[in-house]
N, C-alpha and C positions, 0 to 999 in steps of 0.2 A: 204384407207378404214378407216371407224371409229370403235369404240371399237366392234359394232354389225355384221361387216364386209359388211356394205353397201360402196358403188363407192361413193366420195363425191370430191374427187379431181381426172382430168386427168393432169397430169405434164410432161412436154418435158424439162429435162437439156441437156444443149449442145449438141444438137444434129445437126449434117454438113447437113442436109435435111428432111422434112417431106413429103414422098409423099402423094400426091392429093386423090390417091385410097386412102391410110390409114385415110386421112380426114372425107373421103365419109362415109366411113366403121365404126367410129365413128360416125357421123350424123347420122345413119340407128339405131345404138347401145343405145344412151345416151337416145334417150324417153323414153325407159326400167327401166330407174334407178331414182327414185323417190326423190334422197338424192344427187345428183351431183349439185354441185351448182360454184366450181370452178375450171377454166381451167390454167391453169398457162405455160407458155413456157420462157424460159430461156437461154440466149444465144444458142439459135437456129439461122438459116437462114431460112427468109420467103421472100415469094413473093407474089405479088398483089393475084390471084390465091388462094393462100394459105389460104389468109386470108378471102377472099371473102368462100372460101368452110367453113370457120369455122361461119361466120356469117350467113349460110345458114339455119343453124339449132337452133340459138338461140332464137326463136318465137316458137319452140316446146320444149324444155327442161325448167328447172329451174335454169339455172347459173344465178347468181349471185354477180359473179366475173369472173375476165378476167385479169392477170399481163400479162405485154409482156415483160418485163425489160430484157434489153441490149440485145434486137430484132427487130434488126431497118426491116423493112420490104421493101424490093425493090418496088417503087411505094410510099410506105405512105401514102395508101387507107383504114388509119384507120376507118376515118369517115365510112365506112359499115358497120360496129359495132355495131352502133348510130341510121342507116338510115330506120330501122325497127323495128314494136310496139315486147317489149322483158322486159325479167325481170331482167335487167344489172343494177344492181344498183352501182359497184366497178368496175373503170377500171385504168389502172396503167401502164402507159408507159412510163417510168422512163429510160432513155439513149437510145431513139430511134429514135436520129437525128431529132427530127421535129426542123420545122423551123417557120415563119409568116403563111406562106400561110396555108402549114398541118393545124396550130391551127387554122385560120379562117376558114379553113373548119369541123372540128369540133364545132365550135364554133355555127356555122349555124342550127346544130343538136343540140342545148342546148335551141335555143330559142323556145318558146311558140306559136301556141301548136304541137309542132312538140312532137313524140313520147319519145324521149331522155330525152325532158323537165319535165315530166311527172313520170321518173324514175330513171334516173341514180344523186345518193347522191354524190360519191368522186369519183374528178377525178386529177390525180397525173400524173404531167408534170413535173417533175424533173430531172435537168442535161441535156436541151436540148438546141436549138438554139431560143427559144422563144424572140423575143423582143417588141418593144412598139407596134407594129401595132395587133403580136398576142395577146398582155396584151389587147390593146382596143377591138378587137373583141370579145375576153370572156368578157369584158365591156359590150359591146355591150348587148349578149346572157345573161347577168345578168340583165339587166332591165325586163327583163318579166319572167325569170327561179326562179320559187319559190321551186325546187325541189332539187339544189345542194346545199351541207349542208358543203364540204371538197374540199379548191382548194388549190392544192399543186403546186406553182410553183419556187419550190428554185432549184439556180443553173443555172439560165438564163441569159439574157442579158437585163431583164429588168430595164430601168431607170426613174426619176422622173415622167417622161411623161405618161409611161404603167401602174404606182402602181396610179400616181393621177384619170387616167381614171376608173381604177376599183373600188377607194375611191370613185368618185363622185354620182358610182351610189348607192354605201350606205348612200347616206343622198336623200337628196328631189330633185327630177331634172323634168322640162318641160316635159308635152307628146308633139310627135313630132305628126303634122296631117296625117300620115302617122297609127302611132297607134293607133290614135284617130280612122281612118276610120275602121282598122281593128278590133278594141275594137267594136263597133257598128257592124259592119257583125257577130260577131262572136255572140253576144246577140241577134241578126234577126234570124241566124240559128238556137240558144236553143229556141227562142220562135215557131219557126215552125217545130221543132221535138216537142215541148211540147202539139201545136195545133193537130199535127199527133195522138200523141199517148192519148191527150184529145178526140178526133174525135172515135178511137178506142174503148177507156173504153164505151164511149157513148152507141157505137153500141152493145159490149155488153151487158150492163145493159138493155138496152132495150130487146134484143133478152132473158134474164135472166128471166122479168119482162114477158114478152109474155107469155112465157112459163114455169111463176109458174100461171100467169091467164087461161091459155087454162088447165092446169090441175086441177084447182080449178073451172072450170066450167066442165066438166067432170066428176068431181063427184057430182057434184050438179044439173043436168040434167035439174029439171021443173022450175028452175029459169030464167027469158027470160035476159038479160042482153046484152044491145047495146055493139055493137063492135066499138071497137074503132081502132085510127089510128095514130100510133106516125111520129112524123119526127126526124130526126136526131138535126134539132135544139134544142137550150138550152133552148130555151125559152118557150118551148112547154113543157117541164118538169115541174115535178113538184121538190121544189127546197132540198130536201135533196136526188134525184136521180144525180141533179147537185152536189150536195158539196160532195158527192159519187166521179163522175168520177172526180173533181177535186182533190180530195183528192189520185185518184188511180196514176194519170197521175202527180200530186206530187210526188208520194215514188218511179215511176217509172223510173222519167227523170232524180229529184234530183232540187237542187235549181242552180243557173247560178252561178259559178265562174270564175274566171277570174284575171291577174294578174293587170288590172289597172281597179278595181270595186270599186263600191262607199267607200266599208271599205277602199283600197289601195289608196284612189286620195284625193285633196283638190281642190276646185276651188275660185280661188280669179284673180280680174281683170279680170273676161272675160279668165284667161290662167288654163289651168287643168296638179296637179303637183301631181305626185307618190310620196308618204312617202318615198319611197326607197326601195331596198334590204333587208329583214329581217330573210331572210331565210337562208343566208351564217351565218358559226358558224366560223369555220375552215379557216382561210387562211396563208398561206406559204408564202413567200417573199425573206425568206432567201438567199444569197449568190449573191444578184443581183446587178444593180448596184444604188440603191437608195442614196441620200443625203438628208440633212437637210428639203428641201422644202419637200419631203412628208409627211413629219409629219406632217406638220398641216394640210393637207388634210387629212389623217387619226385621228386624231385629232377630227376634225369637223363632222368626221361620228360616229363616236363613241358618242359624246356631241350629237348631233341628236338621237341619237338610244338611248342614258339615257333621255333625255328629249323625246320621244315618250313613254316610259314607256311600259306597257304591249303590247300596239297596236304593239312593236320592239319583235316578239314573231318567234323563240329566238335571233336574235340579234346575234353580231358580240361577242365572246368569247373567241377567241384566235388567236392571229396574231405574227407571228414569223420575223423579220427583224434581225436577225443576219447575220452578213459576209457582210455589206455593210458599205459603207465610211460614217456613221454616227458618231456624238462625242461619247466619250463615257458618258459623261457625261452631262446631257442635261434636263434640265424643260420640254422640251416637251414627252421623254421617261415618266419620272415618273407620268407626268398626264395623257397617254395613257395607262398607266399599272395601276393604278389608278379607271379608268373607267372601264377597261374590269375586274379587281378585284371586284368593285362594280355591273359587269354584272354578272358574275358568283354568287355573293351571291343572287341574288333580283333571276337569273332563274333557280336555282336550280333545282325545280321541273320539268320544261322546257328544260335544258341539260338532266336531266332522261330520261323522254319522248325521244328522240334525240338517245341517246344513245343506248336505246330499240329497235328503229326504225332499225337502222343500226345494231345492235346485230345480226340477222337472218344471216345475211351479211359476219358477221365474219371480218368487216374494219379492214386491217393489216398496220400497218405504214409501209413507205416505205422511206428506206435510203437514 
């Protein structure tokens, strides 16, 4: 409870079982509570089940956060967590045996525009079985995820291969035809919700217009005045009834974005190339098994992201490689620390922002 005695955390310590009823019975309770925003369980025992009845009710409530730390769950069906539109912005599964596959399958809920992508900020995979195949798949889900800001993955088993895949999609890399098609479907679809809800305001303003004229001849009775007859086309308007329903069908729908749009792309040669990643702040590394070679992949994203300049908004800001087989002593350390020193003063304003964002959230580091 907080100082005002509202519910804002439900927490499970070590607990040998959570029954299913007690889940339910929660799910029924927590719409009630206006200020609950984190669920926390802790060396508990779950199962697939369990978890599935806690993510039942996440699309009605306001959590916010979700730790499951050293709750490994029978199954590893975290991914239902993810798998529905919710207001999860913090999840934190820190010693819960995941492996490649688990994180691919999360992974798949991070990318664009799947609902995950759209919400969840930090997500902390620390002390698991993660290696290069689950590093590339969150790769993967970062080429098009503009929404997570915090990836924690120290403590894994990743090496050169896992840290360089996630480096590369921080600088500029080829759209594949694959994105390209789905980029294009998905601007065919805003423009015909936008035609829909153009078509609507129309019909409106029309049926508006009718009937401030049928009342304005009504009270004007001896006046004889032809009737007239609109169509729904545009062209039969007159043109500030148009820049009306345009204008409506603008504030309604919004403008198209998207994560590989004209601001996000370059095209040179005939080939179309994303700036990159700019939205990760946060990333963790520590305790894996990296050497010398990822440096300069990180290196060159960082150098990318200060030569993008503001378009890098906010850009990569802090990166943790401690506990791996690097020199200690090393040229390429000190101009990586160097760069993100000089990201941090030029984004000041822009880590604020950031900061703010996640603030509601209450982001707790996690050991």
């Amino acid at each position: 409870m907080d100082s005002a005695d509202n519910l804002v955390e439900i927490a499970f310590r070590r607990c040998v079982t959570i029954p299913r009823m007690l889940i339910q019975v929660i799910g029924w309770s927590v719409p009630h509570h206006d200020f609950l925003s984190r669920l926390t369980i802790r060396w508990a025992t779950l199962d697939a089940i369990a978890l599935y009845e806690f993510s039942k009710f996440l699309s009605n409530v306001n959590l916010t956060e979700i730790c499951l730390d050293d709750s490994p769950v029978k199954g590893r069906n975290y991914e239902v967590l993810l798998a529905s539109p919710n207001s999860l912005r913090y999840l934190s599964l820190a010693r819960c045996d995941l492996d490649d596959e688990d994180t691919a399958r999360l992974a798949t809920h991070l990318q664009y525009p799947r609902p995950a992508a759209s919400s969840l900020a930090v997500l902390l995979l620390v002390a698991n079985r993660v290696g290069d195949a689950g590093a590339a798949a969150l790769a993967d889900a970062l080429r098009s995820n503009r929404t997570l800001r915090c990836l924690n993955l120290s403590g894994n088993v990743i090496s050169d291969v896992g840290a360089i895949s996630i480096f590369e999609t921080l600088t500029e890399f080829p759209l594949t035809a694959d994105e390209i098609i789905k980029k294009r479907l998905r601007f065919l679809e805003y423009l015909k919700l936008k035609s829909e809800v153009y078509d609507k305001c129309v019909r409106q303003l029309i049926l508006e217009r009718n009937h401030d004229e049928g009342r304005a001849m009504r009270r004007r009775p001896t006046l004889q005045a032809p009737q007239r007859r609109y169509s729904v086309k545009a062209s039969q308007f007159s043109n500030a009834l148009y820049q009306k329903a345009e204008a409506l069908a603008n504030e309604l729908v919004g403008v198209f974005t998207d994560p590989f749009s004209v601001e996000q792309t370059v095209t040179r040669s005939d080939h179309t190339y994303c700036i990159g990643n700019t939205s990760l702040c946060w990333l963790n590394l520590s305790y894996n098994n990296l050497e010398y070679s990822s440096l300069g992949a990180l290196y060159e994203a960082l150098a990318h992201q200060q030569w993008l300049g503001p378009r890098a908004a906010p850009g990569l800001l802090r990166v943790n490689v401690d506990g791996n087989r690097l020199p200690v002593d090393c040229d390429q350390l000190f101009l990586i620390e160097d760069l993100l020193h000089r990201a941090r003063c030029s984004k000041s304003r822009q880590i604020k922002h950031v900061v703010d964002k996640l603030r509601p959230g209450r982001v707790r580091s996690s050991s």
